[in-house]
C-alpha positions as CSV (number, residue, x, y, z in Angstrom):
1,X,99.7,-39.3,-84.2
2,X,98.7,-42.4,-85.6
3,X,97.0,-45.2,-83.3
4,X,97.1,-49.1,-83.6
5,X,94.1,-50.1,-82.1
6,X,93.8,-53.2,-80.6
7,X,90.3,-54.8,-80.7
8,X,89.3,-55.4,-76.7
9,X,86.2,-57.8,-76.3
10,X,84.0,-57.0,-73.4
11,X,80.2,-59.4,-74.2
12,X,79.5,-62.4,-75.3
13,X,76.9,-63.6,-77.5
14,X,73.4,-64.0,-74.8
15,X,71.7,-66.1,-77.4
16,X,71.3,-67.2,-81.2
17,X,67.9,-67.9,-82.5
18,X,68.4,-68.1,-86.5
19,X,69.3,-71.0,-87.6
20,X,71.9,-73.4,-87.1
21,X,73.6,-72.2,-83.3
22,X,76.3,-69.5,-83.4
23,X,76.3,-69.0,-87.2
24,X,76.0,-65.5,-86.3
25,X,78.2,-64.8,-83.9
26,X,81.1,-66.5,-86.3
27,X,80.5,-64.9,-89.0
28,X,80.2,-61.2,-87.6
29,X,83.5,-62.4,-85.1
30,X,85.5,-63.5,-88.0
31,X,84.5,-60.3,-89.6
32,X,85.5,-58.2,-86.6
33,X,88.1,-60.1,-85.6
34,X,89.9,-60.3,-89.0
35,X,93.6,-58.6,-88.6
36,X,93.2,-55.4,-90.6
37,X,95.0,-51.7,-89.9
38,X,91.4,-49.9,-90.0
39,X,89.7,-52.3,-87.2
40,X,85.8,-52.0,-85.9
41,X,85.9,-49.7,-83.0
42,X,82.3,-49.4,-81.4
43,X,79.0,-51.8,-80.6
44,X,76.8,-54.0,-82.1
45,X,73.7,-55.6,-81.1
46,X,71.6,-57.8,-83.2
47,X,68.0,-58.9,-81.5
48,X,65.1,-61.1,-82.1
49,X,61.4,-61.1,-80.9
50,X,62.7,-59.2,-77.6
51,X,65.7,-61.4,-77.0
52,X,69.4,-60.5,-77.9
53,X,71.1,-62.4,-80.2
54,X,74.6,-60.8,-80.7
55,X,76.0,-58.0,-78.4
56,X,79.8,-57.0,-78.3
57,X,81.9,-54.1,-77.9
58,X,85.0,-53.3,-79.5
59,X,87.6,-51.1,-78.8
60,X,87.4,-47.4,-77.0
61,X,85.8,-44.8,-76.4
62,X,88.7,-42.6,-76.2
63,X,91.8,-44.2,-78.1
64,X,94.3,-42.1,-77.0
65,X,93.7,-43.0,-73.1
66,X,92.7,-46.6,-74.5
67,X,89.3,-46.6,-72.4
68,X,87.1,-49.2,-72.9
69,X,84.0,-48.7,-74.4
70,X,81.5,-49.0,-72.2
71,X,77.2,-50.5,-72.4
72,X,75.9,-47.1,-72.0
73,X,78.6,-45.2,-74.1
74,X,76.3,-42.9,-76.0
75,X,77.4,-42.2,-79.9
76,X,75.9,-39.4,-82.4
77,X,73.7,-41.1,-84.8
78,X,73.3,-39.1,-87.7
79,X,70.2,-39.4,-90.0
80,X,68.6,-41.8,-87.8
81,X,67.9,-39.0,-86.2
82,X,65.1,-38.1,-88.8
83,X,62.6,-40.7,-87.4
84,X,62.6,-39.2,-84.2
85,X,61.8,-36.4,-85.8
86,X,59.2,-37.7,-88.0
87,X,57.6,-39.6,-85.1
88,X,57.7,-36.1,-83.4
89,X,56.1,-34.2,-86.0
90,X,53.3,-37.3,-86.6
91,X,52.1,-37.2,-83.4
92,X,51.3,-33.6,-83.7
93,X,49.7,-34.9,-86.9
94,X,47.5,-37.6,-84.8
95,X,46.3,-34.8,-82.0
96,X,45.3,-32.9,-85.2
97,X,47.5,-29.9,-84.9
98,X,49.0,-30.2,-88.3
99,X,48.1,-31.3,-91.8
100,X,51.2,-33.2,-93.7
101,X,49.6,-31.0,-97.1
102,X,48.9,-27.8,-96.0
103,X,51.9,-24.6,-96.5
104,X,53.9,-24.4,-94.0
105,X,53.8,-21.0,-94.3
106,X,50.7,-21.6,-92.0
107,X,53.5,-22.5,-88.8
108,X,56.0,-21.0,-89.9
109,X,54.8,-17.3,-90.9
110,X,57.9,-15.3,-90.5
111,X,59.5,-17.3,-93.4
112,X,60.0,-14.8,-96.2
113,X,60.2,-17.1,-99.2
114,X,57.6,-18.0,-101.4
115,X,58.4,-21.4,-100.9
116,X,56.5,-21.4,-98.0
117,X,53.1,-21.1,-99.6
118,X,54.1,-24.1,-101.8
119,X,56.1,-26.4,-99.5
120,X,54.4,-29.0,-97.2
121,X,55.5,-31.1,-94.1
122,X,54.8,-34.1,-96.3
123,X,57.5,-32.4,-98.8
124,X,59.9,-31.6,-95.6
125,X,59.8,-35.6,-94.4
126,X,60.2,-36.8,-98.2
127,X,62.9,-34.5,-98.9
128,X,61.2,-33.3,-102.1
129,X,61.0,-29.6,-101.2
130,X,64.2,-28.5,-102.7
131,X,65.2,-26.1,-99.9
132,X,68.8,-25.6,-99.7
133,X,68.6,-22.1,-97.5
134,X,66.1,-20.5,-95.7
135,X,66.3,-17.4,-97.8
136,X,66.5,-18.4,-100.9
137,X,64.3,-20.0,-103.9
138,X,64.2,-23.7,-104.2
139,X,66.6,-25.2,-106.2
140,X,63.6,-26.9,-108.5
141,X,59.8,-26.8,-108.5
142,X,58.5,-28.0,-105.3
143,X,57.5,-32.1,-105.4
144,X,59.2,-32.6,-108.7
145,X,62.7,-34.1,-107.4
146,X,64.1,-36.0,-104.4
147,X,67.5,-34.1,-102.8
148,X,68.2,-35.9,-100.0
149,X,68.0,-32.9,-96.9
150,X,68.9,-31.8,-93.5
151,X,67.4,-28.2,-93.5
152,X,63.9,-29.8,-94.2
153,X,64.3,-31.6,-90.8
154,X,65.5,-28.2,-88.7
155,X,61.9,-27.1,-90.3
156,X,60.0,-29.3,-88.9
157,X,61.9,-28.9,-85.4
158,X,60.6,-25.3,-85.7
159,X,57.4,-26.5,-86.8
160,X,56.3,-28.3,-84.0
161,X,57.6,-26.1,-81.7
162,X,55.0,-23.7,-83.4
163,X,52.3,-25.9,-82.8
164,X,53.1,-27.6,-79.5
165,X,54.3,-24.4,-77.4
166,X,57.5,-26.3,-76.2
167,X,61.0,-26.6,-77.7
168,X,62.3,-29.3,-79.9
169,X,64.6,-30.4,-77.1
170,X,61.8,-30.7,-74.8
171,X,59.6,-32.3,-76.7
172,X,62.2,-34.9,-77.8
173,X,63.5,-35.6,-73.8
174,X,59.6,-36.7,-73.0
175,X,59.5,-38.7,-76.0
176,X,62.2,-40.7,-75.0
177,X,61.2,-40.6,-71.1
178,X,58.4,-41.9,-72.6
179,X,59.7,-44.6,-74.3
180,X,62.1,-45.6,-71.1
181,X,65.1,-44.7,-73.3
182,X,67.3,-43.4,-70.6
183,X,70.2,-42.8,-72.5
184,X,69.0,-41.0,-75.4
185,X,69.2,-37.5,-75.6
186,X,69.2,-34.3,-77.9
187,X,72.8,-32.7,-77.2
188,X,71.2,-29.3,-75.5
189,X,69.7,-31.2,-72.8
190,X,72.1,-31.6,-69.5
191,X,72.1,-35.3,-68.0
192,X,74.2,-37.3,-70.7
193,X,77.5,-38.0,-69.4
194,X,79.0,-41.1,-71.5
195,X,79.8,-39.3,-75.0
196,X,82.5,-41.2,-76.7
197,X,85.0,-39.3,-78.9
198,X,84.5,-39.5,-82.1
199,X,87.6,-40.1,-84.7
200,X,88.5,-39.6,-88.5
201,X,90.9,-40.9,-90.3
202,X,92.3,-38.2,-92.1
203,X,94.3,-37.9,-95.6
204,X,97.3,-39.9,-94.4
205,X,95.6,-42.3,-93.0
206,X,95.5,-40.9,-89.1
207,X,92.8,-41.5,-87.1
208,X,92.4,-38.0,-85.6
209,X,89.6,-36.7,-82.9
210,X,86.8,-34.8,-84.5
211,X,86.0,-31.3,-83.9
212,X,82.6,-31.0,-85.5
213,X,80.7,-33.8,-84.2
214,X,77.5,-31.6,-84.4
215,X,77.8,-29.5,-87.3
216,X,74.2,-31.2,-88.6
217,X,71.2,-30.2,-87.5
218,X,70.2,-32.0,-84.2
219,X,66.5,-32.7,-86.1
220,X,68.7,-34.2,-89.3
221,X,71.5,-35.8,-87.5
222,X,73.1,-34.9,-84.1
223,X,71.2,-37.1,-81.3
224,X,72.8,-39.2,-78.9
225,X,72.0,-42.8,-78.3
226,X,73.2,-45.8,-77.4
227,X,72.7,-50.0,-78.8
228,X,70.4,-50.9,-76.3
229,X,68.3,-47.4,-76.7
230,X,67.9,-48.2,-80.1
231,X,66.6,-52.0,-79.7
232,X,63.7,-50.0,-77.2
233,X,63.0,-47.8,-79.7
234,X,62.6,-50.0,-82.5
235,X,59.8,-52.5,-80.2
236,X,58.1,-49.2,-79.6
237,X,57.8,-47.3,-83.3
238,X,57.0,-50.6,-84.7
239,X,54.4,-52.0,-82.8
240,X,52.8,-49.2,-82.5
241,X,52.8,-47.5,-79.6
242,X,53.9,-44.0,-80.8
243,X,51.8,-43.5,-83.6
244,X,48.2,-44.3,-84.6
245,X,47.9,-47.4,-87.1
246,X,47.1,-45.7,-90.6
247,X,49.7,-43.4,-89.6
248,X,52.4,-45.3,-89.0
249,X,51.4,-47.4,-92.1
250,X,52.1,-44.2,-93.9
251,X,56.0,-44.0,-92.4
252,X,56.2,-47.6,-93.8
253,X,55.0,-46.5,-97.4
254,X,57.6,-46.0,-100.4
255,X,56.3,-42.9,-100.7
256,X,55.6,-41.1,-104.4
257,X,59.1,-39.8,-105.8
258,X,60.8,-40.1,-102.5
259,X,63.9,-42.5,-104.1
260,X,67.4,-41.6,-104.0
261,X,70.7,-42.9,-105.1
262,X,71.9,-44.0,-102.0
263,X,75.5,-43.4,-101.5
264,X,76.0,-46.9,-99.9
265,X,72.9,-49.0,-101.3
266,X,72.1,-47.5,-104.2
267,X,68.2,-47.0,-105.4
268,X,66.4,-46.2,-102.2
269,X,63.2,-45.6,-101.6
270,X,61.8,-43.9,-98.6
271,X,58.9,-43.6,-96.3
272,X,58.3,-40.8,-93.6
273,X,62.0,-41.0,-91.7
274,X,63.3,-44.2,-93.0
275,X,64.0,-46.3,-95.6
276,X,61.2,-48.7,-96.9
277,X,63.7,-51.6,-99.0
278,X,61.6,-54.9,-100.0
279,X,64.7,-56.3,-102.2
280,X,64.6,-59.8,-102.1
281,X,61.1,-60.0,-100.7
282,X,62.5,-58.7,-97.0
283,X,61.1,-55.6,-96.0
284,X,63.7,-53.6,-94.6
285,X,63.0,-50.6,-92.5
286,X,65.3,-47.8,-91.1
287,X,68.6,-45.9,-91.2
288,X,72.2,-45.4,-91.3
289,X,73.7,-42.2,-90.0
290,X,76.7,-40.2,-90.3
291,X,78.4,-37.3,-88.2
292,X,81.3,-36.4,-88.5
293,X,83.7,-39.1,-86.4
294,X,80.1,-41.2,-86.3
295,X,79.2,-44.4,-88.4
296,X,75.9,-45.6,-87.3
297,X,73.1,-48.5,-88.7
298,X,69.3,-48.9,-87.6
299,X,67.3,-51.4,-89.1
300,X,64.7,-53.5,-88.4
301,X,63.3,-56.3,-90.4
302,X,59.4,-56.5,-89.2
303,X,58.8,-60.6,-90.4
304,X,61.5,-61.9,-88.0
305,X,60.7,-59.0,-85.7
306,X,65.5,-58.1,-85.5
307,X,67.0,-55.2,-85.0
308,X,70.4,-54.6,-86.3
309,X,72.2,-51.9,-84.7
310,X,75.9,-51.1,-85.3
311,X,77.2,-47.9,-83.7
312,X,81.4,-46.8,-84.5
313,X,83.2,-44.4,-83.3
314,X,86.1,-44.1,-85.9
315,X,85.0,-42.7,-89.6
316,X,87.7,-44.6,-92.1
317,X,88.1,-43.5,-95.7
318,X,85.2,-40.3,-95.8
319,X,85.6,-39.8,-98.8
320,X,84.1,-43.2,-100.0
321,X,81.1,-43.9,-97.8
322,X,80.6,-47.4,-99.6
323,X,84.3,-48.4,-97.5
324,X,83.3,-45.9,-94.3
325,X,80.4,-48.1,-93.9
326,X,82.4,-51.5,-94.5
327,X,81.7,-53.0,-91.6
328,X,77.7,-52.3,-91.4
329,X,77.1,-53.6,-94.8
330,X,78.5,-56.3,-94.0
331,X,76.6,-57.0,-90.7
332,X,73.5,-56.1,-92.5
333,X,74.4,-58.9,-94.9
334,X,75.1,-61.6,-92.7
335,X,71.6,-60.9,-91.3
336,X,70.1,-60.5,-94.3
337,X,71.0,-63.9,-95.5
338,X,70.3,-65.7,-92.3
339,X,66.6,-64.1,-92.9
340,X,66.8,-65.8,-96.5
341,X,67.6,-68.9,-95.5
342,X,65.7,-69.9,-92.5
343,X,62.0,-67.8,-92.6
């Protein structure tokens, strides 16, 4: 069955700090807003220096029953995933309990491989390992290419579990108790309750609810979260407070041969987790996501000290991620050039 959605807006803008007043909020409206059969069904939240600049919420979290979406709605967010992950794996890395250039074969014993006397975590969080499965060989020499990964993630999951004596999922809930994110979660821990359905649009144009939400690896791609989760997060990773200084300078660092042809941006280059971009002179830091029926954005431009978050429930036109991400690029955009323009 095919569903006309009708866009239902629940906040309004709290404030607008870049340049002239409400610049912002039109454009990203009139964006949004524009009459369209593939409308913007989800949340986005644009902040500055603490405050929140844009936050509204469009559509449903379950289209069929039209319910609204809701503040706390938690979405799968896909490969911004990773720098929990990362953040995970470099603390153990600051307590001393593992080097980034050391074999894993040194956590990870039981792998059978050879790979494993070659491979490093620095390799895992680059994704220049070229593991495609755990029993066989690499599909080229280890550190020689960049093949953007989500089995490299699930190793270092199992890698800190090694080291720290506790599970992934555990060590994951204290980070985010920790961080006061209350509505972030890895899927095997009880106590989330607001799980939106996620849809895609399939071949003749339906939009359809999605059966494998979590076929990726939770380390890769399959945490929950929510807008206002994020915005903590990002004050918290990039200020400082997870991570020691020189180490999170090294998750900021384009790091040697980590650069990929970005489905959706093009030449990327990447740090431990994220994205490091310094087009334009704005350094750009973070991640999109994608699970299946999930379309999310995470990034956080450290000069102006915004987050731009867009999280959508409704995966259009998967088969071109350039037009399933239509309405994030163009977000990011609008930010962008309000950046470029008045700092």
């Amino acid at each position: 069955m095919k569903y006309v959605i009708f866009l239902l807006l629940f906040f309004t803008t709290t404030i607008v700090t870049f340049g002239q007043q409400n610049s912002i909020e039109k454009k990203i409206d009139s964006l949004i807003l524009t009459t369209t059969t593939k409308p913007f069904n989800g949340v986005i939240l644009i902040s500055q220096k603490g405050q929140t600049n844009y936050f509204k919420i469009f559509g449903f979290s379950n289209i069929a029953k039209k319910v609204p979406l809701q503040p706390n709605d938690q979405f799968v967010i896909g490969s911004i995933s990773k720098q929990f992950t990362a953040v995970l794996v470099l603390r153990e890395f600051d307590k001393g309990n593992v080097d980034l250039f050391t074999p894993i074969r040194n956590y990870l014993p039981e792998l059978t491989q050879k790979w494993a006397d070659t491979v490093t975590i620095h390799h895992l969080l680059t994704h220049t390992h070229g593991i495609t499965e755990l029993d066989k060989p690499t599909s080229y020499k280890v550190g020689t290419q960049y093949s953007y990964s989500q089995i490299g993630y699930d190793l270092l999951a199992k890698i800190i579990e090694s080291t720290s004596g506790k599970s992934f999922a555990t060590l994951s809930k204290d980070l985010f108790e920790e961080c006061g994110m209350k509505n972030t979660f890895h899927p095997d821990v009880t106590g989330y309750t607001n799980l939106v359905i996620g849809y895609t649009e399939d071949e003749k144009g339906s939009i359809e609810f999605e059966t494998e939400t979590f076929q990726n690896y939770v380390a890769a791609g399959s945490f929950l979260s929510t807008a206002e989760d994020l915005t903590i997060w990002n004050k918290k990773f990039y200020s400082g407070k997870l991570l020691k200084r020189r180490t999170l300078k090294m998750v900021k660092t384009k790091q040697n041969g980590a650069v990929r042809n970005h489905p959706i941006f093009g030449v990327t280059d990447y740090g431990y987790g994220i994205t490091v971009d310094t087009k334009e002179n704005i350094l750009q830091l973070g991640q999109t996501g994608f699970a299946p029926g999930f379309v999310s954005m995470n990034f956080y431009f450290p000069k102006t000290k915004t987050s731009v978050i867009v999280l959508e429930n409704v995966a259009y036109d998967t088969d071109d991620l350039k037009k399933t991400f239509y309405y994030h690029k163009e977000i990011l955009k609008i930010i962008r050039n309000e950046i470029l323009t008045y700092h």
